[in-house]
N, C-alpha and C positions, 0 to 999 in steps of 0.2 A: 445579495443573499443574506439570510439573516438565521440566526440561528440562537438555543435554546434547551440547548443539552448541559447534561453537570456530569460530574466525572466521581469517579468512583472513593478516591477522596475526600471528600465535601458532607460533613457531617452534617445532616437537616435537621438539629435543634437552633433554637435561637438564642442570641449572644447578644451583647452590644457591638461586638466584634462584627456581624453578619449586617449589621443595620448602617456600619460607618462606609462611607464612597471607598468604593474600591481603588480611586487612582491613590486616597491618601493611604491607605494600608499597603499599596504596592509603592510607593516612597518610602513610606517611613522603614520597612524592610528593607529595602534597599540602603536605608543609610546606616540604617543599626547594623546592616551585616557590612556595608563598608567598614562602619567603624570599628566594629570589632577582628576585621580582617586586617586592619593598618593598626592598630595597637601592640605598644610595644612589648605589655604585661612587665615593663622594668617596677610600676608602679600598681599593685594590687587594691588600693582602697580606692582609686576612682578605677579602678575595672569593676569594683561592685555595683555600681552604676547602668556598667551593661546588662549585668546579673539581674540585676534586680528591675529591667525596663524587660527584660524577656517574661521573666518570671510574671510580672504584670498583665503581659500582655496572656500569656499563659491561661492564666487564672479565668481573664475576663473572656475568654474564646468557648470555656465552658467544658474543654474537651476532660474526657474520662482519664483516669490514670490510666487504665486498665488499654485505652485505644493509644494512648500517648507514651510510651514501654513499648510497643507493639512497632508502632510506628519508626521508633527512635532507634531499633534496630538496623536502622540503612547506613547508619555510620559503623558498625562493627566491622567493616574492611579499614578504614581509617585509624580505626584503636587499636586494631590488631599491627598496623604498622606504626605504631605510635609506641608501642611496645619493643620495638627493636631498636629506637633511637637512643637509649640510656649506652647500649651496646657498641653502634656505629659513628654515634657523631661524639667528636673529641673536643672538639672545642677546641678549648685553655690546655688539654690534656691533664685536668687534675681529675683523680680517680676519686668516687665518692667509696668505695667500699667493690671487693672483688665475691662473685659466685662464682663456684666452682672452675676458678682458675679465669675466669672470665672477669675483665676491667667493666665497671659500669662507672660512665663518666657523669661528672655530674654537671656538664654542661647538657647532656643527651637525655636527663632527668627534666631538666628546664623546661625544653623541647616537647617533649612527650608531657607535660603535662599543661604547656600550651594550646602544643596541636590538640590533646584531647577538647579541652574546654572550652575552645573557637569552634571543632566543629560540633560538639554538641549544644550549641548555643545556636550557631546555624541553619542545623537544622531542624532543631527545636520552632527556627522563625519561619523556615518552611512548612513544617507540619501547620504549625497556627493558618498560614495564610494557603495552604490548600485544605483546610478540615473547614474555615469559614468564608471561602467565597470560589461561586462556583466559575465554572470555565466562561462563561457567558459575563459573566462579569468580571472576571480578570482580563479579558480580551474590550471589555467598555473601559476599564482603567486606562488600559497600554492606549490606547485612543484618544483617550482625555489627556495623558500624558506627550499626546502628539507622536509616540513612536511611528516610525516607517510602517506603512501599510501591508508591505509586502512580510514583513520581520512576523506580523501581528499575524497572518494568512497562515504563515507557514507554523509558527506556535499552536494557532488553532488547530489544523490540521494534526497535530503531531500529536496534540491532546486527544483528538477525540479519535485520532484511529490509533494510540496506544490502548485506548481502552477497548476496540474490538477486537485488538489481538489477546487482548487478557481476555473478552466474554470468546474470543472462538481457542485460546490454547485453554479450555476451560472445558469446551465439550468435545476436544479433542482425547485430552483424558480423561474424561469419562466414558467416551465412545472404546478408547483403550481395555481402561480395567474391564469392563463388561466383555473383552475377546479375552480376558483372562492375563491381562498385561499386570507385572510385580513390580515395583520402583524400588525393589532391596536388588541390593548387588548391583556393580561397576557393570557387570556383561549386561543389565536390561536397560540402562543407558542409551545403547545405540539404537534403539526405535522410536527412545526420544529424539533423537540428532536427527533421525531421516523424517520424524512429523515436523519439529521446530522449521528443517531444509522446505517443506514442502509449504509450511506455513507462509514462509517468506515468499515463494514466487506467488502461490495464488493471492499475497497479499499486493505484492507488485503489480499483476493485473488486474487486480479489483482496482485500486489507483486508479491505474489506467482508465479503465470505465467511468469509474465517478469524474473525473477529471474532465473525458471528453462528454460526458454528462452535463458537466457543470456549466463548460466554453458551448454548449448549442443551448444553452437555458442563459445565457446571456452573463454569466461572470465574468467583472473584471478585475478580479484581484481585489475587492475590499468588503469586508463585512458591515454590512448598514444593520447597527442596536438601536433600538428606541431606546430612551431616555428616560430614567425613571425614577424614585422617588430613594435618595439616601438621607444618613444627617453628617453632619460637620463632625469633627470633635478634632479641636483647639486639643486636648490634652495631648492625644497620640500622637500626634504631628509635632507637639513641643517634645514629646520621650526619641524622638528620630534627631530631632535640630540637635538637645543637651546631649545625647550619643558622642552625634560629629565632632559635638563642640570638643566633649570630654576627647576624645583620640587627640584632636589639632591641638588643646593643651596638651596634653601629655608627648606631642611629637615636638612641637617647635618650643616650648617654652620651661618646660622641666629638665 
């Protein structure tokens, strides 16, 4: 089976970003976001290093502020509980300064201004590499990267039928407002809850169909891409190594 769709994501200007092999953007991600997930931030001037290998990478991707703010909004569940940690974790138990009767400790300052800046760095490196390489090519990476065939199936799948639920909860509400459906008020909510319910079965049986679609058209679990024409770049792949490297100094050696 072979396939040839982009996802809603995937910004169609071009970058040097758009042009480098997909499997080396989908490592070198991988290790910057290791590394900055195993860092201990005891040490802030080689954390600039992650900073500034994101920011790079940023830059050269091409995206707009305007779509990269927009975007960067998926982590405001994360900040929002990043905000309670000055409150709840005690650490050492020494108090950095009290609001209104309330201890903020200053180990829970630490905390929250960690977790803030691990995950927007994260998913900073998410956006990068879903704004510059489409589904078809993230799926020729995982492959070149040897990943399990089955792992790669089911990613695909999950990519390209999230994006039918968003094109059909799309003219589901529009099919609504036009019967004179309001989205103000907690009470018009529940006509949301019984489309979103009804969305889900008829999305299970469409599954179904495509699936046994797929097993009488001869599928057997692997997606065959042709091969096609990227460039190297020695630079990116060395900002992923110096990443790691930088964490493994700073864990065993400092």
């Amino acid at each position: 089976m072979e396939t040839s769709h982009h996802h809603h994501l995937e910004i169609h200007n071009f970058s040097k970003l758009n042009a480098v092999k997909p499997q080396t953007k989908l490592l070198v991600i991988f290790l910057i976001i290791l590394s900055i997930a195993f860092y201990k931030m005891e040490t802030l001037n080689l954390f600039f290093i992650h900073v500034s290998s994101v920011i790079y990478l940023l830059i050269i991707s091409k995206i707009t502020f305007k779509t990269y703010i927009k975007r960067l909004s998926i982590d405001i569940p994360f900040v929002l509980f990043a905000f309670f940690l000055p409150f709840i974790s005690k650490g050492s138990g020494k108090v950095a300064w009290e609001i209104m009767g309330l201890a903020v400790y200053e180990t829970g300052l630490i905390e929250m201004r960690n977790l803030i800046i691990k995950i927007t760095l994260c998913v900073t490196l998410a956006i990068i590499l879903t704004a510059t390489t489409s589904t078809v090519e993230i799926i020729y990476g995982m492959q070149k990267l040897k990943i399990s065939p089955l792992l790669i199936s089911i990613f695909s799948f999950a990519i390209r039928y999230i994006d039918v639920f968003i094109d059909e909860l799309k003219r589901v509400k529009t099919s609504m407002k036009s019967r004179g459906y309001s989205e103000k008020g907690l009470k018009n909510l529940k006509p949301i809850a019984f489309a979103s319910g009804a969305m889900l079965i008829r999305g299970y049986e469409r599954g179904e169909r495509v699936y046994n679609s797929m097993i009488s058209r001869g599928f057997n679990g692997y997606l065959e891409l042709h091969d096609r024409e990227y460039i190297s770049s020695n630079t990116i792949f060395l900002i992923g190594i110096f990443c790691l490297a930088t964490t493994i100094f700073e864990q065993f050696v400092i």
